[in-house]
N, C-alpha and C positions, 0 to 999 in steps of 0.2 A: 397465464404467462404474459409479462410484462416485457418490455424492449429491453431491459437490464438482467435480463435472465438470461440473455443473449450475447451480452455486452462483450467486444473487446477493445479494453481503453486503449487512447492514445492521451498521454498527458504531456501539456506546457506549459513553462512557465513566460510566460511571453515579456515581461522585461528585460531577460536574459538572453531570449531567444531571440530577439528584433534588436538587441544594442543599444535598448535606450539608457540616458543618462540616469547614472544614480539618485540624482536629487531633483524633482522637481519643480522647474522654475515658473511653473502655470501661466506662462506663454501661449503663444498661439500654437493649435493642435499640431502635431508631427506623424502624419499617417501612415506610421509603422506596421500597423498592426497590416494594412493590405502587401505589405510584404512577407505576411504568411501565407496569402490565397495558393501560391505553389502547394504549400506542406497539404492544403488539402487533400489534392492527388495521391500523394505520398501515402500520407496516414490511409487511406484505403488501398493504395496499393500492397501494402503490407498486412494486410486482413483485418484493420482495425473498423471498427462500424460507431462507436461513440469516443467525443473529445473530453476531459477535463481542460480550462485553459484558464487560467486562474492568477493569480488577482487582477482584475481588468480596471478598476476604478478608480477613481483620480486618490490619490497619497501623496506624500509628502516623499517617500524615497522607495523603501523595498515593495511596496504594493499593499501591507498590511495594517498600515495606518490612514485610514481611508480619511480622507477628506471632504467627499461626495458621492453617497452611493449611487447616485444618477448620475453621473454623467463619468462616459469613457475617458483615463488618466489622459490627459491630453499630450504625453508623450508616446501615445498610441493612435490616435487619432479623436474621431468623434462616435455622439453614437449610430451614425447616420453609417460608419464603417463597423462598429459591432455587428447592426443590424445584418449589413450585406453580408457579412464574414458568417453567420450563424446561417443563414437562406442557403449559403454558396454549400455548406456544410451538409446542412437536410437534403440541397439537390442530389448529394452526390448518397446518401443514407448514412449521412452520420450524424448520431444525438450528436447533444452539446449540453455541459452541465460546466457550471462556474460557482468559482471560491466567493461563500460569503463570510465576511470575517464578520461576524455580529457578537463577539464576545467584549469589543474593545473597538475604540476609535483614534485618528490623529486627532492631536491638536488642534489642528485649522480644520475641525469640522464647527458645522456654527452651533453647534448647542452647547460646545464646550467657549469657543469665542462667543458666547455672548455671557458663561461665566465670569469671562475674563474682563470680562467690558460692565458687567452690572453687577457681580459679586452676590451679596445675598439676597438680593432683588430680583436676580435669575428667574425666569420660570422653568429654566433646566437645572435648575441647582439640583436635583431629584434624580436628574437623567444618568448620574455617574454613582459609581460604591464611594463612600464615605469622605465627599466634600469638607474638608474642614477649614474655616477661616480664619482658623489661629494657627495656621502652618503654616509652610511656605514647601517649595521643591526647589532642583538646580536653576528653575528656570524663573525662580523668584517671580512668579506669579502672585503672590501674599497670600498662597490658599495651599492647600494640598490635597492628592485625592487617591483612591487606589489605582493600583497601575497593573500590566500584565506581566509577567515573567521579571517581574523587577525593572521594568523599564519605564518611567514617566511619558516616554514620548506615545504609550500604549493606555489610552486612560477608560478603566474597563467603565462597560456599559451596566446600570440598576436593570439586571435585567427583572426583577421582579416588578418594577416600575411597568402599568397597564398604558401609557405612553410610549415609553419604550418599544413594549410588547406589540404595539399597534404600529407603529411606525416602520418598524420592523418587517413587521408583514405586508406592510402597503409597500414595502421597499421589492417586496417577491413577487406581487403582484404586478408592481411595473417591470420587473425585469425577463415577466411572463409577457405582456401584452406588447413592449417594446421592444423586445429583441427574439420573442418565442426560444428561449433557452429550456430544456428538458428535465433540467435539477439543478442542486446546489449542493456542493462541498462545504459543509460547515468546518470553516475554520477554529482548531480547538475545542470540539465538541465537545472531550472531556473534560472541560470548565466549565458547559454549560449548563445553567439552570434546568431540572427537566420541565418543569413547566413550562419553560420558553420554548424549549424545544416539540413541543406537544401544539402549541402555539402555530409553529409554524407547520408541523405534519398536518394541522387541519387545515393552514391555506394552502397545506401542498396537495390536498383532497379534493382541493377545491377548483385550483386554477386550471389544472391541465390533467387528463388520463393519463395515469401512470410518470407521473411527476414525481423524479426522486431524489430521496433525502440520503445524502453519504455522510457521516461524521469524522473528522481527524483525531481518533483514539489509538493510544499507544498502548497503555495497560489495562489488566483488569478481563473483568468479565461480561463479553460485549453485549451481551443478550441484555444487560442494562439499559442499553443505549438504541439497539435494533431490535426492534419490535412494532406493534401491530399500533400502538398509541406515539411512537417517539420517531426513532429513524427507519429508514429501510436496510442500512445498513453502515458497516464504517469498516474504516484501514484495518487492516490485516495486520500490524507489526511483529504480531506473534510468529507467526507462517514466514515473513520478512527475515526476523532473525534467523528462526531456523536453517532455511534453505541457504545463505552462506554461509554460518559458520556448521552444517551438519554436514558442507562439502569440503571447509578447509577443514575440519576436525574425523575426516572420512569416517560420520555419522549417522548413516542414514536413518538409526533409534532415534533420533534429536528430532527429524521432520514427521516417523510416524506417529509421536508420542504426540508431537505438536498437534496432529491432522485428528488424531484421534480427543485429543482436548479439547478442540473446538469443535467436531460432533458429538462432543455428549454438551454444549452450548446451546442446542437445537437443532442443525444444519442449517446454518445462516448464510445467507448468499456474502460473503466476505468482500471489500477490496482486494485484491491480491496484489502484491507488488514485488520488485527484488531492490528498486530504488527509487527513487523521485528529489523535488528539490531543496530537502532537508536532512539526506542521506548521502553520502559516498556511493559512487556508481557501481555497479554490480562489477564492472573491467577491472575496478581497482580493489575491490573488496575480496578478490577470488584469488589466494595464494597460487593454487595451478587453474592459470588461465582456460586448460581445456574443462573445467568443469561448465563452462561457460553453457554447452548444450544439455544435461542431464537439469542442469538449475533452471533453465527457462522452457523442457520440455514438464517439467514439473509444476511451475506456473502456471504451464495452460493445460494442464489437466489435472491439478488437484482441484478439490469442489472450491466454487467460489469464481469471482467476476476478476479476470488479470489484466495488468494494466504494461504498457513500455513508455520509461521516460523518455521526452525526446530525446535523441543522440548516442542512447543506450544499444540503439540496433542496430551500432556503425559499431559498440564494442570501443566507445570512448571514453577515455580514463577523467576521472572526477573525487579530488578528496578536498578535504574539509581543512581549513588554513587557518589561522590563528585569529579569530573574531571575522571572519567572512566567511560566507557562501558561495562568495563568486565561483569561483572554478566548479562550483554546483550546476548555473545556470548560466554557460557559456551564451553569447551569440554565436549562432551557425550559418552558414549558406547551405543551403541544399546542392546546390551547384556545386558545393565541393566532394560532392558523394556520388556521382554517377552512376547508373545501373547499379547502384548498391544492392536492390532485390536478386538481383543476377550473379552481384559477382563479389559482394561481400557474404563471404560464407556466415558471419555473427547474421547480418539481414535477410539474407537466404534462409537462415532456418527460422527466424521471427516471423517473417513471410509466409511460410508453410506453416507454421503453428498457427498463424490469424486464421488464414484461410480452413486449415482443419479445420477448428474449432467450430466457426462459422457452418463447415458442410458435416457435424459429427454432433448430433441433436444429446447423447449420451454424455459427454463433455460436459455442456451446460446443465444436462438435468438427471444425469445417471447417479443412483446410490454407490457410491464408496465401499468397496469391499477388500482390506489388505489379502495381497495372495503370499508376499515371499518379502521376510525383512533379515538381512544381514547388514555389516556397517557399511560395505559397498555395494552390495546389490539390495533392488527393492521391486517391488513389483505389486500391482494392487489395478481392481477393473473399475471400469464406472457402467453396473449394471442399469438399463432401461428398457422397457419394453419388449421385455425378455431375452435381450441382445445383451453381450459382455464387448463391453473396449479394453483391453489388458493395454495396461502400461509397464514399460521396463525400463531401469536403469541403472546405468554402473557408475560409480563413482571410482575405480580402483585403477589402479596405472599398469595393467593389464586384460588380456579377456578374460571376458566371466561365459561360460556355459550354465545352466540352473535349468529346472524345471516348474513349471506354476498350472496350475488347475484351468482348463481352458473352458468352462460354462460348457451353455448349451452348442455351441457353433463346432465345427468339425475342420475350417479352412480359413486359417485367418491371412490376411496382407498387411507389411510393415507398412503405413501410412508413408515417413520418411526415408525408407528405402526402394521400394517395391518388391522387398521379399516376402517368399511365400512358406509358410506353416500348416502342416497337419498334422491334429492332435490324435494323439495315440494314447488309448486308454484313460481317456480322461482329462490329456496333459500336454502341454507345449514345451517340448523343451527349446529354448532360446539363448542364440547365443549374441551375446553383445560384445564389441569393438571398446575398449580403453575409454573411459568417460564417454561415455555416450549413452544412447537409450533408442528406446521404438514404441509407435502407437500402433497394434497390430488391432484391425478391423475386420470384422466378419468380412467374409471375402464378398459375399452378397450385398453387403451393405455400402463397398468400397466407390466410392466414386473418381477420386484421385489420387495419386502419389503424384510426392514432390522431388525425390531425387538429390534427397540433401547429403552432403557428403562431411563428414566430422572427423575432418585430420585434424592429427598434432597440431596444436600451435607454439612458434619457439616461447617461450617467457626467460627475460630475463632473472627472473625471482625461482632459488631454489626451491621445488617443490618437497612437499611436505607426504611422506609412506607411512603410514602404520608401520610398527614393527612386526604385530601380530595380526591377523585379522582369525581369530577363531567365534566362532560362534556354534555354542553346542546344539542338538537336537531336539532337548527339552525345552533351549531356551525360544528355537523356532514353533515349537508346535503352543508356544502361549502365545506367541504373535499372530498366528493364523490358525485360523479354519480347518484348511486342507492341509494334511500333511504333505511335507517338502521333501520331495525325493530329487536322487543323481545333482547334487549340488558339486557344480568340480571349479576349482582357484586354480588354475595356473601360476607358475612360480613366480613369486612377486621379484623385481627389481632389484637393484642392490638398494638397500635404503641409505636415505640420502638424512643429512642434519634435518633438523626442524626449523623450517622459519623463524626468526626472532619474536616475528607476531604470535606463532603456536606456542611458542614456551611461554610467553608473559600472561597467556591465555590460561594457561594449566599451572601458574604459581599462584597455589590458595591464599587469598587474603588471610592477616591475626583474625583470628578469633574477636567478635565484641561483645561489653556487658551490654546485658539486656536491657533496654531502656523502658523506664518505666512510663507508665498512658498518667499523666496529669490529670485531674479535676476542673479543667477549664474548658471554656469555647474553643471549638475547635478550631476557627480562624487564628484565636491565639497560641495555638501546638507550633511545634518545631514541626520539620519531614519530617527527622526522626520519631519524633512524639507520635505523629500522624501514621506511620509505617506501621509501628505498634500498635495501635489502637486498631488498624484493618484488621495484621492479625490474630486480634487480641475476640474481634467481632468473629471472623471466618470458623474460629476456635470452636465459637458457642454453637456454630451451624453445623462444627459436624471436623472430621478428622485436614487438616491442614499441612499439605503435601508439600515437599520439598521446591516445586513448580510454583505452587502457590504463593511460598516466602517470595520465591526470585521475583517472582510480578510484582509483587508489594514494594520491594526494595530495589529495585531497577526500578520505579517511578520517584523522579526526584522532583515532581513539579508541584508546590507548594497547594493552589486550586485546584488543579486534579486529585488530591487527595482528599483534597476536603468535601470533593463532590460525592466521591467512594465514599468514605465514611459517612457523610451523609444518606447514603441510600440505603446503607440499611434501618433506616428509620422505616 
């Protein structure tokens, strides 16, 4: 058992969060970053026990264009304030793991300025993918070279280059011995070389016990990437999507299909997340605002490590604007949140869910077992050490009463309520409140309840009713184990229009031809070309499920594909 088997993130993006300027003037330091020392407190007070805080090093603007892997972006300070900031962090018991963007550099890093300056005379000419000096870029450099996501200012690393490779890893070493940080977030992992990435799992074996490697993977099949040679683990975006649109699309099929796709992956200890700062905030992503407690009670206890962006646990709105981020990664004061554990009911129950988590050892290490799947109600335990933790929850704009298989325990207590259950003949029946849910605990096992209370909240955005919610008998007893007895709905609502966002969601794209997989390098493929070719490969492996297209074809990122189809070499 490792410290991240325990884990509950808090993640920041700290140039957002501290106010500093967009661009970089590489000035004298601006010791920003000890104006997070507050959030310390915070971030444990909310049950979290490890930090992601990420890009911290010096860049030319949004923090991913690194400039100097040593040394703190000086619009945060120095490193003499990383240091203290990560100490201050362990005093209190919380890891600390940071963004390494090793896929790609800025400009003004010096192996690429000394391209610039000695051309083919470089002894970094090698250090970038495909130098050419009969090119040129926007930035009329008289050379050209690959870049990331189509951006020049991103100029990707040779990571096959054994310089690279080394440098790379002396870069993890210092960031081990000078600031004792716990892991790294590979930024982009699924464009990373696996070699490289193997590269650094043996200096991650090396430098500290239980040093871990998290990768930024969006598609695909992760056990690629987490495993016993490569990472420990990566983003969840699968679990991500589901959990909002399987609550605006009153879903709950969407999340267990999800949960159950990624246990037959292996049972990977996952990212888990509902937003962070390349996503729309969970506040704004949720057509009815009260789903807001069934989504984040589902976080912290479906299997896998969950994480809260910062500002997410105040239940603050964040969408994505026309070529920026910003409104992603606001500057905050804490001071403008007072008793928020107290008396903001969104941090109130983030609060309780940390701290469960932390005192409910099944959570973090208990087998998955679905009990009860309709589109609003779900239900499923995390068996461990002979002990069952039932989870419940309703998505529906009414109560739900149901029955589910209660294990071996005979007296369970609702964690976030303090109510109490006895199972009769086998079975709990539970009843749940309008979007909400319950963590019911052997009563013997129970240490705390929280007290959290999950009223209505107004939303000015029309919410979104099923017309129908049926779900046959047959179709329950394939979902579960246990058959499902006394299932009772209460009369739903009047139903209300749909969302604009729900219809545009449910108008099927034309139809396309099928494109055909070319005879070339596959650097030189279209996506398209490349999308094909996945699953043109997945084909050969064996039957290629509806789920499978959509992963293939929701990846539009040109080097993410090519790393897929590479791998099944």
């Amino acid at each position: 058992m490792a410290w991240y088997d325990e884990a509950v993130f808090y993640h920041i993006y700290p140039l957002g969060l501290t106010g500093a300027p967009k661009q970089n003037s590489y000035g004298e330091p601006e010791h920003r970053l000890n104006t997070l020392l507050p959030w310390i407190s915070h971030i444990k007070s909310i049950g979290c026990n490890a930090l992601y805080i990420g890009p911290l090093f010096e860049s030319v603007g949004h923090g991913y264009e690194t400039t100097d892997y040593k040394k703190l972006d000086s619009r945060l300070g120095t490193n003499e304030d990383l240091t203290n900031f990560v100490a201050k962090c362990h005093k209190e018991g919380i890891r600390v793991i940071l963004d390494g963007v090793f896929n790609h550099t800025g400009r003004d890093f010096f192996a690429f300025k000394d391209i610039q300056q000695n051309r083919e005379n470089s002894r970094y000419k090698d250090w970038y993918c495909n130098v050419n000096f009969w090119g040129n870029t926007e930035y009329n450099d008289g050379f050209s070279y690959e870049n990331w996501g189509g951006y020049n200012l991103l100029v990707k690393l040779n990571q096959h280059n054994p310089e690279v490779q080394n440098y790379i890893c002396d870069v993890i070493r210092f960031w081990v011995s000078e600031f004792d940080i716990d892991g790294i977030r590979l930024d982009a992992a699924d464009v990373l070389d696996f070699n490289y990435m193997q590269c650094m799992r043996r200096v991650a074996n090396e430098v500290k016990p239980d040093f871990w490697l998290m990768g930024e993977v969006i598609h695909g099949d992760y056990n690629r990437w987490a495993n016993e040679n490569t990472l420990h683990s990566v983003t969840n975006y699968h679990l991500h999507k589901a959990l909002y649109s399987g609550h605006n699309d009153y879903n709950y099929f969407e999340i267990a299909h999800t949960v159950k796709r990624l246990n037959d992956m292996g049972g990977l200890k996952l990212y888990n997340f509902v937003d962070n700062h390349d996503v729309e905030r969970i506040w704004s992503k949720l057509i009815n605002k009260n789903h807001f407690p069934p989504v984040h009670i589902l976080l912290y206890t479906l299997p896998g490590i969950p994480s809260v962006y910062y500002g997410s646990e105040f239940g603050i709105e964040g969408k994505k604007e026309r070529f920026s981020d910003d409104s992603l990664r606001p500057a905050l004061q804490l001071s403008n949140f007072p008793n928020a554990p107290v008396e903001n009911p969104q941090t109130r129950l983030i609060t309780a869910l940390g701290k469960l988590r932390q005192n409910t050892p099944a959570l973090s290490y208990g087998e998955y077992k679905e009990l009860l799947l309709t589109n609003c109600q779900y239900a499923f335990a995390r068996n461990y050490n002979g002990q069952s933790v039932i989870i419940t929850v309703n998505n529906a704009n009414q109560e739900a009463t149901f029955a589910v298989a209660a294990g071996n325990c005979t007296e369970y207590v609702g964690a976030l309520s303090g109510s109490k259950l006895s199972a009769n003949n086998g079975s709990l029946t539970v009843t749940l409140k309008t979007c909400s849910g319950e963590i019911w605990i052997p009563a013997d096992e129970m240490k705390e309840t929280y007290d959290v209370v999950m009223e209505p909240v107004v939303t000015e955005r029309k919410e979104y009713v099923p017309q129908k919610e049926i779900v046959t008998e047959e179709a329950l007893m394939n979902v579960a184990e246990e058959p499902v007895e006394n299932i009772v709905i209460k009369p739903e609502l009047p139903i209300a229009e749909p969302h604009p966002e729900v219809i545009s969601e449910q108008i099927p794209e034309p139809a396309k031809a099928p494109v055909a997989v070319p005879n070339k390098p596959y650097e030189e493929m279209t996506v398209e070309e490349l999308q094909a070719a996945i699953i043109e490969r997945m084909a050969k492996n064996g039957p290629v499920t509806e789920q499978m297209k959509k992963d293939v074809t929701e990846n539009i990122w040109h080097d993410s594909l090519v790393t897929w189809i590479k791998s099944f070499n």
